[in-house]
BAZA-241071 format. One record per atom (N, C-alpha, C): x, y, z negated. Coordinates in steps of 0.2 Angstrom, whole numbers, plus 5000, padded with zeros to 4 digits. Atoms other than C-alpha are relative to their C-alpha. Example, Ala and Ser with C-alpha at 12.3 -4.5 7.8 and 13.67 -1.06 7.14 Angstrom:
2
500449945000/506249784961/500450065000/499649945001/506849954964/499650054997/
This chain:
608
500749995001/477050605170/499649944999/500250035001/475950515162/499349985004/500750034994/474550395172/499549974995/500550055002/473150305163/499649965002/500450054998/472150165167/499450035003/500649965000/470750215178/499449935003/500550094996/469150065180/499550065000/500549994998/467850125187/499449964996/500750055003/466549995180/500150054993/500349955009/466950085162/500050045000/500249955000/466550245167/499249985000/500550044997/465050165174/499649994993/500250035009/464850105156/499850034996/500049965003/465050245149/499450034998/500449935000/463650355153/499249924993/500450045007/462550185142/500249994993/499850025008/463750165128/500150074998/500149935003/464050355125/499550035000/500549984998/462450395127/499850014992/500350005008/462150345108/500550044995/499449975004/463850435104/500150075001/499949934997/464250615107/500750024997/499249995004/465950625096/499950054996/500049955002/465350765090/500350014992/499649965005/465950735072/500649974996/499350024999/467550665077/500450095000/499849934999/468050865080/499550054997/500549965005/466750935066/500550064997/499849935003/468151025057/500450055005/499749954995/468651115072/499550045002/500649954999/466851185074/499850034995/500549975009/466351205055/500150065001/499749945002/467451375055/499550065002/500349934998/466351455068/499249974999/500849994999/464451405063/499850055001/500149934999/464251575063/499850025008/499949994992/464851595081/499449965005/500350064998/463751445085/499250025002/500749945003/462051525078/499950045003/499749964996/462351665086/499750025006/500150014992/462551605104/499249965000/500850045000/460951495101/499550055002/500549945001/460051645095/499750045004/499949944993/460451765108/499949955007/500350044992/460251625123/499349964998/501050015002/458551575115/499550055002/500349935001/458051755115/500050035009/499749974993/458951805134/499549975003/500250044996/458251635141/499150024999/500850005000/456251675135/499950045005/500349924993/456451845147/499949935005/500050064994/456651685161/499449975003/500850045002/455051615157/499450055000/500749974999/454051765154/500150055006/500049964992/454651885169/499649995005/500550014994/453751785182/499150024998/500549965000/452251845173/499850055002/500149924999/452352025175/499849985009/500349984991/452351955196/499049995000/501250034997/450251875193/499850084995/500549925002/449852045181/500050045004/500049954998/450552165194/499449975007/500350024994/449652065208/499349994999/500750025001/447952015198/499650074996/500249945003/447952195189/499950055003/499649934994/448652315204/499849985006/500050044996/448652235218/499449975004/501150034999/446752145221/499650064997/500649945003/446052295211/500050055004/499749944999/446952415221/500050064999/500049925004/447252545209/500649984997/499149995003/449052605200/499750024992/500049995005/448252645184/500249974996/499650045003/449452605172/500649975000/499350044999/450752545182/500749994997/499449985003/452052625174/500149984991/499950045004/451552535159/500549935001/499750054998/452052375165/500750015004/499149984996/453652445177/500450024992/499449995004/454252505160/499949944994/499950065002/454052345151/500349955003/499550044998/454552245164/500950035000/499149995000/456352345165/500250004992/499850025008/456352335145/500249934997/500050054999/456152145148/501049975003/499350024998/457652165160/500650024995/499549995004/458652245149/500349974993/499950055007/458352145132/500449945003/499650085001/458951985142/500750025003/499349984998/460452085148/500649994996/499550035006/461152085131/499849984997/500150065002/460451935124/500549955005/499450054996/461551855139/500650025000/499549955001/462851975136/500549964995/499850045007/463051925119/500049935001/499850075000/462851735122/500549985003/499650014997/464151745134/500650004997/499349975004/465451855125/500049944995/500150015004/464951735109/500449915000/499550054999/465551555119/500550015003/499049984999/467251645126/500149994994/499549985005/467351675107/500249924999/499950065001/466951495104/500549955004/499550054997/467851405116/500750024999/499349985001/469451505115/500350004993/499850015009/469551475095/500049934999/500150075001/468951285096/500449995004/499650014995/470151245111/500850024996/499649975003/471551365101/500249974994/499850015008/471351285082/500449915003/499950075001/471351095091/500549995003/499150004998/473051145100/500650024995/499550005006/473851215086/499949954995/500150055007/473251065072/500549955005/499850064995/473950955088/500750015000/499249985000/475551055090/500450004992/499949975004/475851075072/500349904995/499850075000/475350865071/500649955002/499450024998/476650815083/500950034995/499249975003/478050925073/499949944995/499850055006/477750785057/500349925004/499950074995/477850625071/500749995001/499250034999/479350515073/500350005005/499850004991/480650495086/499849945004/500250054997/479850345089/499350005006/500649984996/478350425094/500050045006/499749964994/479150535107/500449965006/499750044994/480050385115/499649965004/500350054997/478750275117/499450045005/500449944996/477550435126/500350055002/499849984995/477950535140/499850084998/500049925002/478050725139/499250035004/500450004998/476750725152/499149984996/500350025003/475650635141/499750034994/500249975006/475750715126/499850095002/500149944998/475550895135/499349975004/500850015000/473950825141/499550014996/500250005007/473450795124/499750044997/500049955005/473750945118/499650065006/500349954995/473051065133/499449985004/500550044995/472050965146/499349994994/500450035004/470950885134/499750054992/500349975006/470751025121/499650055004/500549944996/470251155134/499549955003/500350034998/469051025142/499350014995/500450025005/468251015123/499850035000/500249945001/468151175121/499550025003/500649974996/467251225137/499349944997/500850034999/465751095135/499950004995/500349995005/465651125116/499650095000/500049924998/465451315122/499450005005/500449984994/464651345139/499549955002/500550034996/463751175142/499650004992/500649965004/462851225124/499750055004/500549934999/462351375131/499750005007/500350034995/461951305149/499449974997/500550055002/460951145139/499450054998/500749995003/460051265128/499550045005/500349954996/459451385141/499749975005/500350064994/459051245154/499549974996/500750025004/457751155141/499750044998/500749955002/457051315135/499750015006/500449944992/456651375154/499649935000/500550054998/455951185158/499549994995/500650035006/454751155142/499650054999/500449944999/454251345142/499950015005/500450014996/453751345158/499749965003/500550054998/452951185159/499550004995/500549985003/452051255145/499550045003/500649924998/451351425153/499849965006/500150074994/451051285170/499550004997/500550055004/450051185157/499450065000/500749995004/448951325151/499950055005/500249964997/448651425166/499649955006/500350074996/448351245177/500249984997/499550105002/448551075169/499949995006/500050034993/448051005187/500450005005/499749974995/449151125197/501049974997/499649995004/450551135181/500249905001/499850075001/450550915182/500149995009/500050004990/450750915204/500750024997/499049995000/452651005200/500149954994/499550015007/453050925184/500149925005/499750085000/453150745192/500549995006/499149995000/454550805202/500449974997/499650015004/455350825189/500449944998/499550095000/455650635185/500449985005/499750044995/456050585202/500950055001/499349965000/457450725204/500349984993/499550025005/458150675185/500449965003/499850074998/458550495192/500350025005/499649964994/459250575209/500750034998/499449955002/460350685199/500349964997/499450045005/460950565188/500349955004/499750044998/461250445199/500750035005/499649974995/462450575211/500550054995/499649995008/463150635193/500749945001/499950055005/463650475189/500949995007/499449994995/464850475208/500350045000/499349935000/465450645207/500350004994/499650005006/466050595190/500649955002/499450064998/467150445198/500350045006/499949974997/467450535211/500650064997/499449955002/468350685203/500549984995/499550035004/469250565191/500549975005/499750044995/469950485206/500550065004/499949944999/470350665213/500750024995/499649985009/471050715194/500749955003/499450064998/472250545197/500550015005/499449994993/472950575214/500250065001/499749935000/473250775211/500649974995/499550045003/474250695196/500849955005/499350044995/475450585208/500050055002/499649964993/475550735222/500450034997/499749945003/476050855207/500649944997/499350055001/477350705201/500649995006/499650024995/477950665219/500350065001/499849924998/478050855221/500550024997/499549995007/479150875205/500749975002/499550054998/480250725210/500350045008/499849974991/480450825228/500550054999/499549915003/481250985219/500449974995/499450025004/482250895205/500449955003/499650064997/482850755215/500350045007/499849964995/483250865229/500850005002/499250045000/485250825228/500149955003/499950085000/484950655225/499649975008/500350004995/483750645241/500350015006/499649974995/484950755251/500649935000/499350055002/486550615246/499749955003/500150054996/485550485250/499549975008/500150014993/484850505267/499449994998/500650015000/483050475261/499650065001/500449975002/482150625266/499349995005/500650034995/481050525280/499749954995/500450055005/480550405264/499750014998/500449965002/480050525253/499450035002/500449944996/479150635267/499349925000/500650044999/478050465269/499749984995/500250015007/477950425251/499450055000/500449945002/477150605249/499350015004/500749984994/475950615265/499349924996/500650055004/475250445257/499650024996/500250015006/474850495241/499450065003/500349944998/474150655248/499349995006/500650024995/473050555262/499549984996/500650045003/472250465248/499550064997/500349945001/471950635240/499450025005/500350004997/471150665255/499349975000/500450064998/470150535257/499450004997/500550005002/469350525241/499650094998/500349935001/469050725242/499450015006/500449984994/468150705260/499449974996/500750055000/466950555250/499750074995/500149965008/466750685234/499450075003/500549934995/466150845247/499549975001/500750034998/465050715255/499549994997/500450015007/464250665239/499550074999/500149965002/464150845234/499650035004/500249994995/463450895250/499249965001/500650064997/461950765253/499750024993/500149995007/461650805232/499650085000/500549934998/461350985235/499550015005/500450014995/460250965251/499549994997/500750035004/459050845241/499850044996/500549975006/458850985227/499750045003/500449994999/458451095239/499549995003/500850044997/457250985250/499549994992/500349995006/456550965231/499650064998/500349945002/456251125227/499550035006/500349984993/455651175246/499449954998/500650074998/454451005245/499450034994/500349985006/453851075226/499550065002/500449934997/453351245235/499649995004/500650034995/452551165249/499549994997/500850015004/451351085236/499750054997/500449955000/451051205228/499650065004/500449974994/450551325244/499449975002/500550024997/449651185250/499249984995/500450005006/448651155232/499650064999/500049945002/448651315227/499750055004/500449984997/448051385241/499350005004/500450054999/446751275245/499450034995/500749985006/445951315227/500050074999/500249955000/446351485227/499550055007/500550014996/445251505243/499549994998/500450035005/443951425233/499850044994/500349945006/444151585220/500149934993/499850035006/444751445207/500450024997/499550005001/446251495206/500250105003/499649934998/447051705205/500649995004/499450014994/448351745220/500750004995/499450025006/449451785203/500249974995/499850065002/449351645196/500549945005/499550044997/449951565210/500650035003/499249984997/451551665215/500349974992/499450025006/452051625195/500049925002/499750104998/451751405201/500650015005/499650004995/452951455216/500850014997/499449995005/454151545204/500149954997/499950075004/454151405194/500349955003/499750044997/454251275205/500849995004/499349984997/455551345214/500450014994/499549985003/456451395199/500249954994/500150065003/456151225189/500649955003/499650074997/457451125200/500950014998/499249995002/459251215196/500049994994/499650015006/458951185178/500149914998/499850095002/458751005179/500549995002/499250034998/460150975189/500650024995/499549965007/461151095175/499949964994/500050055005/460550975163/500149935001/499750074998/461050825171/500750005000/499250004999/462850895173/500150024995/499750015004/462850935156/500049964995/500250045003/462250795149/500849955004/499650025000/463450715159/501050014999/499149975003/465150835154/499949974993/500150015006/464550795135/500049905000/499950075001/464650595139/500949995003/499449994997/466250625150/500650034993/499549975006/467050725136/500349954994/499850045005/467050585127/500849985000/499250014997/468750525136/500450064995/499849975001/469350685130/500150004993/499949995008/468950685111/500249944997/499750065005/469550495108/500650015003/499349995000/471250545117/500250034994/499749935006/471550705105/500149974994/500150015008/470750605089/500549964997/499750064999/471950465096/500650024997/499349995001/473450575094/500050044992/499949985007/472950665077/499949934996/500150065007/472550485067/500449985003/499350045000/474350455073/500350014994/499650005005/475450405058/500549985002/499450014998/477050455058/500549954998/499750045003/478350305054/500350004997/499949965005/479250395043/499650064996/500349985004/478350465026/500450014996/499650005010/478850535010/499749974996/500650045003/478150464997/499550044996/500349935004/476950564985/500550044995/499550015005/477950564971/500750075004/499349964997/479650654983/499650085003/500549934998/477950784990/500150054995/500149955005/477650854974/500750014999/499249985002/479450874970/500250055005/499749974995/480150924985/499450045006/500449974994/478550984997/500149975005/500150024993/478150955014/500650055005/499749964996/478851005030/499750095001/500149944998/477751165031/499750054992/500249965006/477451215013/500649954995/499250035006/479451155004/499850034994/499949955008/479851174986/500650005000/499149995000/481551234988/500450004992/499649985009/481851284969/500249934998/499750075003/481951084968/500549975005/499550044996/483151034981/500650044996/499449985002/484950984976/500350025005/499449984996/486551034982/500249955006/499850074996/487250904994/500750015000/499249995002/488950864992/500449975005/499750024993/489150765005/500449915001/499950105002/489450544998/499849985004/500450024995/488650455011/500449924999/499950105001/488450235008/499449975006/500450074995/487850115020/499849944996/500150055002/487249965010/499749955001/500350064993/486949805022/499550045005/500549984996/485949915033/499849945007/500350054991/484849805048/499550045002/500549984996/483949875061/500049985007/500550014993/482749845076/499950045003/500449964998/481949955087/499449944999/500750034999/479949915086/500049955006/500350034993/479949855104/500649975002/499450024996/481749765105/499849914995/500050065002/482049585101/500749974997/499350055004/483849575090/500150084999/499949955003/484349675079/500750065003/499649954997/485549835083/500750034996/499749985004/486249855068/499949954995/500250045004/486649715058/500649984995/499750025006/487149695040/500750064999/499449934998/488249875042/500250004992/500049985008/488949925025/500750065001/499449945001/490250095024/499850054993/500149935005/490750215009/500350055003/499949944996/491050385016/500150054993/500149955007/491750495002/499850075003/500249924997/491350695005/500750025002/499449944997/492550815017/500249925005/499650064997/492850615026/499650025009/500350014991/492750625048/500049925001/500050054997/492050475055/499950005006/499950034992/492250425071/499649945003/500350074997/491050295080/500249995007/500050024993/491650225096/499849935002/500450074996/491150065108/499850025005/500249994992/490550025123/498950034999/500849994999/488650085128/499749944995/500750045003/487150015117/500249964994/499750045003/488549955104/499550014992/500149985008/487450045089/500350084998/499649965003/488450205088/499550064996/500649945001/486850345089/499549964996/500650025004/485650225080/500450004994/499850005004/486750225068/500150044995/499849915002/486950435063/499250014999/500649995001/485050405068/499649974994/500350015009/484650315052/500450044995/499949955006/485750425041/499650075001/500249945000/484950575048/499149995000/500550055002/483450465044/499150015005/500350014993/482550475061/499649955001/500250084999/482350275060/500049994994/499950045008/482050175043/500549935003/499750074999/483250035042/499549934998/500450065001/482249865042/500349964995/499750025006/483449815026/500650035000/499849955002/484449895014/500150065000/500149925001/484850085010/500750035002/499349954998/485850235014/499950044995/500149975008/486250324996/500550055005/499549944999/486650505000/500450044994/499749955008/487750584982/499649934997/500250065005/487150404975/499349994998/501050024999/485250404980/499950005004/500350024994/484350344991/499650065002/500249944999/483850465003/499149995003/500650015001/482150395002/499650034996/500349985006/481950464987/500450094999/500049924998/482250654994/499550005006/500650004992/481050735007/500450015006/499549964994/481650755026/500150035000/499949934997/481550935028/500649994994/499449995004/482950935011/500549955007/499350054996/484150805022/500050055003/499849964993/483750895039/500350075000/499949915001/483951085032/500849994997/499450025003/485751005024/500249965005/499650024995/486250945041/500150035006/499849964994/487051005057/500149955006/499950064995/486750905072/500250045007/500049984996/487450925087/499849955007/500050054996/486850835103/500549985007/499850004994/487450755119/499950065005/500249964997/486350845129/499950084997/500349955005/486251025122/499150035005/500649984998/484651095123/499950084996/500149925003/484351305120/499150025000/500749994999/482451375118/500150075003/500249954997/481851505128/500150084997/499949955005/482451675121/500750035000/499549984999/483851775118/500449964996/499850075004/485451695109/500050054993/499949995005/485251795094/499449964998/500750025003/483451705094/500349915000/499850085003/484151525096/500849994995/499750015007/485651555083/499749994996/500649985005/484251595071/499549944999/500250055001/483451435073/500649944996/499750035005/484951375063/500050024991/499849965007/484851495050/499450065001/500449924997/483251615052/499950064996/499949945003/483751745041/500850035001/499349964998/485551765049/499950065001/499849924998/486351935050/500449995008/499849994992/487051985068/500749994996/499350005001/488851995058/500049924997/499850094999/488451775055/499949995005/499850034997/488151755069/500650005004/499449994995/489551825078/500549964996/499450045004/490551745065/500049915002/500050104998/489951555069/500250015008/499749994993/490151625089/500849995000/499150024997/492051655085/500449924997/499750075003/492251485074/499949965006/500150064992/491651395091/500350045007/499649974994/492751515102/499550025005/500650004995/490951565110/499850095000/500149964999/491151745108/500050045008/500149984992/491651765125/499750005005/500750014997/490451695132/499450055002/500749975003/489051795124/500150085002/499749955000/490151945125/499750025009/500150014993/490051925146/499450005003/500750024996/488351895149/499450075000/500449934994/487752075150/499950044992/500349975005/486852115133/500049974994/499850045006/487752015120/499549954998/500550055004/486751935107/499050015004/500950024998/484951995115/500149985007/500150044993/485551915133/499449945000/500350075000/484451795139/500249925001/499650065000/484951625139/499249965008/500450044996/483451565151/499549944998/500250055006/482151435148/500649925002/499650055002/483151285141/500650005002/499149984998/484751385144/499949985005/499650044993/484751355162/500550075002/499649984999/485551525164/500750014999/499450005002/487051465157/500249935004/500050054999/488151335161/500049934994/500050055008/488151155151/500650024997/499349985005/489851205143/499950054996/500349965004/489151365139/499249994993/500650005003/487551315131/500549934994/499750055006/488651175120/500350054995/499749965004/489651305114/499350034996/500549955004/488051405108/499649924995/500750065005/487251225100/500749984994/499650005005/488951225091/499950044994/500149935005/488851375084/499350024998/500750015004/486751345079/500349964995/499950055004/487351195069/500150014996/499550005006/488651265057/499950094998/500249945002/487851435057/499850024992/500249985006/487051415040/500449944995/499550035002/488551305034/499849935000/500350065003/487751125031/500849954997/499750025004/488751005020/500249915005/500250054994/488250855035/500450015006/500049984992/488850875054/500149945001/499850054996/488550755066/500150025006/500049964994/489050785084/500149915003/500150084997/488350635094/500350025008/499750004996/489350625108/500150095006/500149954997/489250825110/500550035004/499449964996/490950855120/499949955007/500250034993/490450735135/499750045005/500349954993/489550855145/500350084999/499849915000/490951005142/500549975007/499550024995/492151005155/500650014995/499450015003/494151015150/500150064998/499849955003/494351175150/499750044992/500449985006/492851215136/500249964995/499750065006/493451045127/500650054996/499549995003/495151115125/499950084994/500249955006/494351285118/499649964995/500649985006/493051215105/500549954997/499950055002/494351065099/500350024994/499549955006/495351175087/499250014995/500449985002/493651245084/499649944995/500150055003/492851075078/500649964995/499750015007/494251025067/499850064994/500149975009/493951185057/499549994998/500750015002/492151165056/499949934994/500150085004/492150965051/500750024992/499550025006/493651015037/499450034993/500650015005/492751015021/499549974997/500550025000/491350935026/499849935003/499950084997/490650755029/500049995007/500250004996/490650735045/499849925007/500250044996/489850595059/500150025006/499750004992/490750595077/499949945003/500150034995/490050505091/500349995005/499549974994/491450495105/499849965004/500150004994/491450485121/500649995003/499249994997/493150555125/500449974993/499750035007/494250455112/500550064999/499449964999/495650605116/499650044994/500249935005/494350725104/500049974992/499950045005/494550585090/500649994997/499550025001/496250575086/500350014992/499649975005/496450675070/499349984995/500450055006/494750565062/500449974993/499750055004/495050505046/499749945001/500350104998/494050325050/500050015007/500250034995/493950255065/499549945002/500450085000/492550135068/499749975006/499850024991/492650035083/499349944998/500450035002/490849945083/499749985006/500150054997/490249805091/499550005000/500550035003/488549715093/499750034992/500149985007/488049825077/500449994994/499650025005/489649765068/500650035000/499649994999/491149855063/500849965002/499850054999/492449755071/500950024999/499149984999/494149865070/499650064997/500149945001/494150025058/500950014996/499449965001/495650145053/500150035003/499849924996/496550315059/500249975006/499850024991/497150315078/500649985000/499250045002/498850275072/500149935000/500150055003/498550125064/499549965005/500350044994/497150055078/500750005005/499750014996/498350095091/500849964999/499250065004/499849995082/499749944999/500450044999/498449865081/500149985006/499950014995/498449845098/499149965003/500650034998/496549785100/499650025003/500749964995/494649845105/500350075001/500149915004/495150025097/500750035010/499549994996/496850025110/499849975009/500150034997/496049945124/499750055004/500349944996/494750075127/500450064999/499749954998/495950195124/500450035005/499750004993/497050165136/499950025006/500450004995/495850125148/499950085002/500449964999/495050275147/500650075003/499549964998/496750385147/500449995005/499850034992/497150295164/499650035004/500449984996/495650355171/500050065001/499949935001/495750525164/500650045007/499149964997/497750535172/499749985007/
């Protein structure tokens, strides 16, 4: 889970440098669609809000008309406009409300899918250097955030300034004397409010922060549960947890306190406003200056004049605060991915989400290394240096070495993941620079260490190999990877559940099923980066027949782990420090008698 930097002073900072900024049209094409929507809510909460402002009249007509006169003639006029009154602001609010559900739920919606859709073209490099936690922030925390205050603190803002300026109008022209006695409230409670804003905004950030660890420490408590149990720490973690959880505390008691002593002052405010008024107002209305119903609308007023300013201090400050939230989002759409196509291989071949299929060739399966070097961004020597292999089609290669030798960044520049920092990789006698991804990746078959299954049945993650398969291929790729039986057992064949990320299966069963996704829609490519490490023996010695037939034909890249699944390789390349140091069949290395025979051995000691 990701953590970010939290300073207090630059929040602090904040509310004066954003003050001139609002972002708003960092996220313009995520609102343009619904001006409509926008309009609308304005309309209808300008219209709702005026009932606000003129209702407290109906109280000085019934009281200076009815009332002091003591006569009813008419009444029923006025009772049946004021409920007319009620009713029109019932659907004027109605409508405004329904209108920011629709906005926030489509604005919040379009800037989750452009973000979900952004991340699909981003590199591996971009997944390695950011945290899952992080980037699901990204995409959910901070859009839904956006959404609400483009939505409801609109329609809170605009309603809060209509009621305050409309009612310090009718104030104005009923008393200026009585109407300028409450307004100068109003300043002193702004300053109040902002100032106890400005805490509860650090305050709930601080809050935000240490839910974030509890809900990490808490994760770590459930998936480390084994490993806690083994190693006798559960009196370490229990103290780790009560910590973080105190702090939680701690700054949740400061945060009440705040919100506490904040609300008090608005009502002492509002009480203090009615006071004056009583005391003013009834002072001149004694005096015959002033009708009894004019002064129950000051009171109304007064009194009803304090919860909008406070509303407009909290939305003034959600709209500085959100700032946070719209330079992360804009942060991660004006990410450029480090692999691109160029123009020229777009128009040919398409993008990832609109291909031109009728231009991609066949792939035949040639594979050249041509001095390749590579780095990672953030290493300091290279990982792959000066590599050079021809690879005719239908050839098995085999990488073996010790950890971090280069094996998987190796398969990971052919499968063009990484760009080599010099030289090229020619797939059929061109550079696979000058074809798009989605041709390479749609003409490869990858299979990983880890298998990984999506959520759904297995007829639905087969079909992520092939999304037009028939039931009679998949079953067919099932028996070429001896996984019929599997699937057969599990209750409801091809629509069984596999669980999220196949946990209802075990890791041997779910390898067999990422077998049988790989070669489902035939590819001319397979790599299997060290995909038999996480089977046990007995699955091994089922899929290992299965994997010769698979790889016969076709070019394939093998990652070993177990040297024993390699034996029947046509290349062996035993690689070093990014270099090949010993290559040829198993026969031939092991009559060598070198690295290739060393680790072999080794490792068939350990096994026996």
């Amino acid at each position: 889970m990701d953590f970010e930097a939290y300073d207090k002073e630059a929040v602090m900072k904040s509310y004066d440098v954003h003050l001139r900024w609002f972002g708003l049209p960092k996220i313009a094409p995520y609102l343009s669609p619904y001006i409509k929507v926008f309009a609308v809510l304005i309309v209808t909460n300008v219209l709702g809000g005026s009932m606000d402002i003129i209702l407290p009249l109906f109280q000085k007509w019934a009281i200076d008309g009815y009332v002091a006169c003591g006569t009813l003639d008419g009444i029923w006029l006025l009772v049946g406009s004021y409920f007319a009154a009620l009713i029109f602001q019932t659907v004027m609010n109605s409508v405004a409300v329904y209108m920011a559900c629709v906005a926030e739920t489509k604005v919040s919606g379009d800037m989750r899918r452009a973000g979900f859709d952004h991340l699909q073209t981003l590199s591996f490099s971009y997944f390695s250097h950011n945290s899952v936690g992080y980037i699901h922030s990204r995409i959910m925390s901070d859009t839904s955030k956006i959404g609400g205050v483009v939505s409801w603190d609109l329609l809170d803002g605009m309603w809060t300034f209509m009621y305050i300026i409309g009612s310090a109008a009718i104030m104005l022209y009923l008393n200026w004397k009585m109407a300028l006695i409450v307004l100068t409230i109003i300043p002193l409670l702004v300053v109040i409010s902002t100032y106890f804003q400005k805490k509860l905004i650090i305050y709930g950030r601080e809050i935000r922060e240490a839910n974030s660890r509890i809900t990490s420490k808490f994760n770590e408590g459930i998936t480390g549960a084994k490993t806690i149990k083994t190693l006798v720490v559960e009196k370490l973690v229990e103290r780790s947890f009560a910590k973080t959880t105190e702090e939680m505390r701690e700054v949740s008691v400061k945060n009440t306190r705040y919100r506490a002593l904040f609300r008090s002052v608005i009502i002492f405010a509002a009480s203090f406003a009615v006071a004056l008024v009583l005391w003013r107002g009834g002072y001149i209305t004694r005096e015959g200056v002033m009708e009894i119903g004019v002064l129950s609308v000051f009171m109304n007023y007064a009194q009803g004049m304090m919860s909008p300013v406070r509303w407009l201090v909290r939305a003034m400050s959600d709209v500085i605060t959100v700032q946070v939230n719209i330079e992360r989002f804009t942060k991660l759409m004006d990410t450029e991915p480090d692999i691109t196509d160029t123009e020229e291989v777009i128009r040919r071949y398409g993008t990832t989400f609109d291909p031109v299929k009728e231009n991609w060739e066949r792939m035949t399966g040639d594979i050249e290394f041509r001095d390749i070097s590579f780095r990672y961004p953030d290493g300091d020597e290279d990982v792959i240096d000066h590599f050079s292999l021809k690879v005719p089609k239908g050839t098995t290669v085999a990488l073996v070495g010790e950890t971090g030798a280069g094996k998987s960044t190796l398969v990971n520049l052919l499968c063009r993941f990484y760009e080599p920092n010099s030289g090229e990789i020619l797939i059929d006698g061109k550079n696979i620079n000058e074809r798009s991804q989605l041709w390479l990746h749609s003409n490869l078959g990858y299979v990983l260490q880890t298998p990984h299954l999506f959520s759904g049945t297995v007829r639905d993650n087969l079909r992520y190999g092939k999304p037009d398969a028939t039931d009679e291929e998949i079953w067919k790729a099932l028996d070429t990877v001896s996984a019929r039986q599997v699937v057969e057992g599990m209750g409801k064949g091809l629509d069984s559940d596999v669980g999220e990320g196949g946990d209802l299966l075990s890791t041997g069963e779910k390898q067999l099923l990422s077998f049988a996704r790989a070669i489902i829609a035939d590819p001319p490519l397979l790599v299997l980066d060290e995909a038999t490490s996480s089977i046990d023996t007995v699955t091994e010695k089922l899929i290992q027949d299965a994997i010769m037939k698979i790889m016969d034909g076709r070019t394939s890249f093998v990652v070993a782990h177990r040297l024993s699944t390699i034996r029947e390789a046509d290349i062996i390349l035993v690689v070093k420090d990014g270099k090949i140091i010993e290559q040829g069949d198993h026969r031939s290395l092991m009559r060598k008698k070198g690295t290739y025979f060393e680790l072999y051995t080794r490792q068939f000691e350990t096994e026996s």
